[in-house]
C-alpha positions in Angstrom: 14.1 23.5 -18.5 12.9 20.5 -16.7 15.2 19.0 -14.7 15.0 15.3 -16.2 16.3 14.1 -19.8 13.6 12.1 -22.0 14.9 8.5 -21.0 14.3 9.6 -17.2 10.8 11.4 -17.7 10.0 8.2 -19.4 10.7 6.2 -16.5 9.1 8.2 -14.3 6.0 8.2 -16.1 6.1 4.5 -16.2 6.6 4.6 -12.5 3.6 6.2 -11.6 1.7 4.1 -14.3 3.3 1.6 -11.6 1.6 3.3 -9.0 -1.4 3.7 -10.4 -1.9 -0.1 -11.0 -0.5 -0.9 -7.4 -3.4 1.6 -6.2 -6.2 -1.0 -8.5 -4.5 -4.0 -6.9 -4.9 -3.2 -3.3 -7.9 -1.3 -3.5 -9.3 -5.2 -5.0 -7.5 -6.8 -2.6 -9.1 -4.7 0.3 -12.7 -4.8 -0.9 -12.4 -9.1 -0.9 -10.4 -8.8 2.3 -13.5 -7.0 3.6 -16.0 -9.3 2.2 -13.6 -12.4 3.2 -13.9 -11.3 7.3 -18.1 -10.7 6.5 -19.7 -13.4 9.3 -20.1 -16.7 7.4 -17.0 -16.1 5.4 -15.1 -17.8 8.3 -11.7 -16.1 7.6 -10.1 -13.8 10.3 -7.2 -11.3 9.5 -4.7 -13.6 10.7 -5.7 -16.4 8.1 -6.0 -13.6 5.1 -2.8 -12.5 5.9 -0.6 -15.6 6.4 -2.8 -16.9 2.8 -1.2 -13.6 1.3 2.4 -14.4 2.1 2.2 -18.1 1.7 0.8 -17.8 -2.0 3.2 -14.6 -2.5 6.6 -16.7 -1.6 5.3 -19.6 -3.7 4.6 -17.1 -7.1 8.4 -16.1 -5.8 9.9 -19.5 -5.9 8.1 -20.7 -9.4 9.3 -17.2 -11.3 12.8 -18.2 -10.0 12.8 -21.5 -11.1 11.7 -19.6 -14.8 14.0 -16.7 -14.9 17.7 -17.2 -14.4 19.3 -14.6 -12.1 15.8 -13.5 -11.1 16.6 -14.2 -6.9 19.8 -11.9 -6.7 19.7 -10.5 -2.5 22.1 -8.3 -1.7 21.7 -6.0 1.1 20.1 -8.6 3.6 19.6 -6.4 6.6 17.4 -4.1 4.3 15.4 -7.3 3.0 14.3 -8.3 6.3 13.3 -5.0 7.6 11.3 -4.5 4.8 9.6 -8.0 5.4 9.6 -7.7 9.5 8.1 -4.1 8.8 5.5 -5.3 6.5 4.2 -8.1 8.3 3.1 -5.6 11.1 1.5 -3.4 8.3 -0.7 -6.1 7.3 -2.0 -7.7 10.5 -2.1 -4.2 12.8 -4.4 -2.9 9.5 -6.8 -6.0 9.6 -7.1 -6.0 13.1 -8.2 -2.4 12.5 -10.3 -3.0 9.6 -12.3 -6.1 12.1 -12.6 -3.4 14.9 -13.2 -0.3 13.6 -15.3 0.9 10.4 -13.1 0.7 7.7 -13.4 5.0 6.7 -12.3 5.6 9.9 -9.2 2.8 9.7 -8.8 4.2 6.7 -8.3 8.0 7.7 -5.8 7.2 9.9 -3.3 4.5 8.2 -3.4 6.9 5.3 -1.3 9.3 7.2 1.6 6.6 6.0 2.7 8.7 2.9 3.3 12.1 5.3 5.2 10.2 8.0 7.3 8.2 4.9 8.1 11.8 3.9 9.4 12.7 6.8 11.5 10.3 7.6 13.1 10.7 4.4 13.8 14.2 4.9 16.6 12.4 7.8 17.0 9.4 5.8 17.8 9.9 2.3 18.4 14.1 2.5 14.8 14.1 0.2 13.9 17.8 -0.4 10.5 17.8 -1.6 9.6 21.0 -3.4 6.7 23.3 -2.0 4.6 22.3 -5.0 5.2 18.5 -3.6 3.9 19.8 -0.2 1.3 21.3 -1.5 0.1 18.4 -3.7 0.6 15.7 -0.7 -1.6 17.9 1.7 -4.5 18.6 -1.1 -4.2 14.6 -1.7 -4.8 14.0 1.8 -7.6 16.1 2.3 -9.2 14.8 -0.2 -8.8 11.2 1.2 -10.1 12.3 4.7 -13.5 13.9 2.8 -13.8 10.6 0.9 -13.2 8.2 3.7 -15.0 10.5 6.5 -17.9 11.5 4.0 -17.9 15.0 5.9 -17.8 13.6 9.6 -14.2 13.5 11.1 -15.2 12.6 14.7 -14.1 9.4 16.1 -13.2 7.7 19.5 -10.0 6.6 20.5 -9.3 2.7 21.4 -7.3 -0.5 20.0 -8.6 -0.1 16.9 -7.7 3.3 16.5 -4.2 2.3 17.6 -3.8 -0.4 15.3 -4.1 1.8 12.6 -1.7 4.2 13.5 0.6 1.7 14.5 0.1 -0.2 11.1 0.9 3.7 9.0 4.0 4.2 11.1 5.6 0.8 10.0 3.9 1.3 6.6 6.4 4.5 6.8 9.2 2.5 7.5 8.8 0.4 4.8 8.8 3.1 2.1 11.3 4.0 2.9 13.3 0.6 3.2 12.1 -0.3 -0.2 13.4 2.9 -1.3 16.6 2.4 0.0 16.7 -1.4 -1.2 15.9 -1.0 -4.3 19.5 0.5 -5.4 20.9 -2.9 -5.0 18.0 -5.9 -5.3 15.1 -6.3 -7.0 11.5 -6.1 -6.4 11.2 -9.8 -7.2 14.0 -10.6 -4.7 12.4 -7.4 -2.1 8.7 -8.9 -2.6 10.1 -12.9 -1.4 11.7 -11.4 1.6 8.7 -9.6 2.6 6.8 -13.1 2.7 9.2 -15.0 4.3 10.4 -12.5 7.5 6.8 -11.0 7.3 5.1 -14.9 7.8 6.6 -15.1 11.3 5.1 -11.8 12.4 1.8 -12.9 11.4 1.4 -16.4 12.0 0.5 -16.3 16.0 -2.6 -14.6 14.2 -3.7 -17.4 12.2 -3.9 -20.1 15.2 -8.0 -20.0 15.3 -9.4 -22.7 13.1 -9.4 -22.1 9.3 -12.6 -22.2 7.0 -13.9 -25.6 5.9 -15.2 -26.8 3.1 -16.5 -24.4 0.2 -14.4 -23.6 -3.1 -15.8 -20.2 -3.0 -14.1 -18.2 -0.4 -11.1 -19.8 -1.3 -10.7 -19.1 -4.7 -11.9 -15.5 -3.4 -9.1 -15.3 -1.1 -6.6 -17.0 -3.5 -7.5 -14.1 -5.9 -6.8 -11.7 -2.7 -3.2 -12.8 -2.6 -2.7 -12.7 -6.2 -3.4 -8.8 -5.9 -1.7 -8.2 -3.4 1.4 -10.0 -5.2 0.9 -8.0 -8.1 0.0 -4.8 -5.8 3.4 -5.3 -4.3 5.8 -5.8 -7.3 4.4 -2.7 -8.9 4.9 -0.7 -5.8 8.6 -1.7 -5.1 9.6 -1.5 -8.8 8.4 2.3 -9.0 10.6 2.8 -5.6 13.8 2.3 -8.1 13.0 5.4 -10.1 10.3 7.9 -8.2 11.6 9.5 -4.3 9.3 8.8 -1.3 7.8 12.3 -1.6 6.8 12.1 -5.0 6.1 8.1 -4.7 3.5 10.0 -1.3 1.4 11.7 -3.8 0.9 8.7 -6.0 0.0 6.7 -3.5 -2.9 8.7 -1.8 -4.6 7.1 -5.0 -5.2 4.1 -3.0 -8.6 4.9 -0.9 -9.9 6.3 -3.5 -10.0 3.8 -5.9 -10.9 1.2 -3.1 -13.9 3.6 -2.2 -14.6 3.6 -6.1 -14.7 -0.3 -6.5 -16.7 0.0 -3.6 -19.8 1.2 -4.9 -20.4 -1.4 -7.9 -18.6 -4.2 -5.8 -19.9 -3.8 -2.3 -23.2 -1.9 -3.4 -21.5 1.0 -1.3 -23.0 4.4 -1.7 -21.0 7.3 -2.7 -22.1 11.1 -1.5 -21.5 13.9 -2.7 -18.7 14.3 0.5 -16.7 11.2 -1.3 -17.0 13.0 -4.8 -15.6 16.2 -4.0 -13.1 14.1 -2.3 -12.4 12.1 -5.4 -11.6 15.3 -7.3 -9.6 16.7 -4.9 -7.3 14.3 -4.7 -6.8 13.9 -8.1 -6.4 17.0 -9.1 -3.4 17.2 -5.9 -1.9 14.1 -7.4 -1.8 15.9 -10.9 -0.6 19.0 -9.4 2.1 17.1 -7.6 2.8 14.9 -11.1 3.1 18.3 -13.2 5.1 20.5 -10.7 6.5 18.9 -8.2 9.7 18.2 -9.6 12.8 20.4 -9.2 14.2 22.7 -12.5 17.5 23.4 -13.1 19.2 27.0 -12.3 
């Protein structure tokens, strides 16, 4: 007998619905934060990400001037690690994605969901079962083939680094939201990631900004209103899903990004990135169908 009644599998499957649509949102936001740091764009990572938490804490403030009782923080010292944490995520990933090419950056943040696994094993006492295991290593593998296209070699600099650096605090913030999430919101979660994550940013934004030109401006409006949306999703599927389960679902990411990639950025995909493809989903269904515990 499955371990859930039908109100909780119900709000579980919402949650990876969640997910899912988190995964579409920053796989968008990625491809126009790509084309946004093109030369003759003028916008560097610094600039895209202080624009992302600038518009995100103004969408905060105007949805808690419309909903009453919306902006309800509780656990503070949670809030701003969250938001301290996720301010290095986004400008250590940038600066990878302007320094190295973006399959490699992309190999190595995406070890995020593993290390946010682990540190829930010590954290939260998680015990993910072996068919979670299994389903968060096939996922992974498939995200290497996609993002490597069959070639894992790389060198080793600040790039590189930032990367890691940027999948370790992506880790901790998992796992913060997870934590958070049993006494605030994701509204209230997603405004303290702006505000403490602004500060961490901003000494990144100090070159001169883009001039005139409506064009990459509404483009990188549009960039922050994914990332908003990417966000909320994310945190409100923290409140019913575990970081290992939450792991699986999220290795959905690269490979819708390296999807929108081909029709969006005229990208090519091989047949590398489409065995890749399938094996990831087919480890994030695996994971979905029997990952979860049953009762004695």
């Amino acid at each position: 007998m499955p371990a859930y009644t039908a109100a909780q599998f119900r709000r579980r499957t919402v949650a990876r619905v969640e997910l899912a649509g988190s995964a579409l949102c920053f796989g968008l936001m990625a491809i126009l934060a790509r084309k946004l740091t093109l030369p003759g764009m003028g916008f560097t990572a610094g600039h895209l990400a202080v624009l992302r938490f600038v518009v995100g804490a103004l969408l905060s403030l105007m949805a808690f001037g419309l909903i009453p009782g919306l902006y309800r923080p509780s656990n503070y010292r949670l809030l701003v690690t969250r938001g301290l944490s996720g301010g290095a995520v986004v400008v250590l990933y940038f600066y990878a994605l302007a320094h190295i090419p973006a399959g490699e950056a992309g190999i190595l943040y995406n070890v995020f969901p593993v290390v946010a696994v682990a540190l829930s094993l010590v954290i939260f006492k998680e015990r993910p079962t072996i068919h979670l295991w299994l389903a968060i290593l096939a996922a992974s593998l498939g995200v290497a083939l996609v993002l490597s296209q069959g070639q894992l070699g790389f060198g080793f600099g600040w790039g590189q680094l930032a990367a890691l650096g940027a999948a370790v605090f992506a880790a901790t913030s998992a796992n913060a939201i997870r934590a958070v999430r049993h006494t605030d919101n994701a509204a209230t979660i997603f405004f303290f990631f702006c505000m403490a994550g602004l500060p961490v940013v901003l000494p990144f934004a100090l070159t001169p900004w883009p001039g005139g030109g409506l064009g990459p401006w509404a483009l990188a409006i549009l960039m922050s209103l994914l990332a908003y949306g990417g966000q909320i999703l994310m945190s409100e599927a923290y409140g019913t899903l575990s970081v290992s389960e939450a792991a699986v679902w999220l290795q959905l990411l690269p490979i819708v990004q390296y999807l929108l990639a081909v029709p969006l950025l005229g990208e090519r995909a091989t047949g590398f990135g489409l065995a890749g493809v399938l094996i990831t989903m087919a480890g994030v269904a695996y994971g979905t169908v029997m990952g979860h515990r049953r009762r004695a």
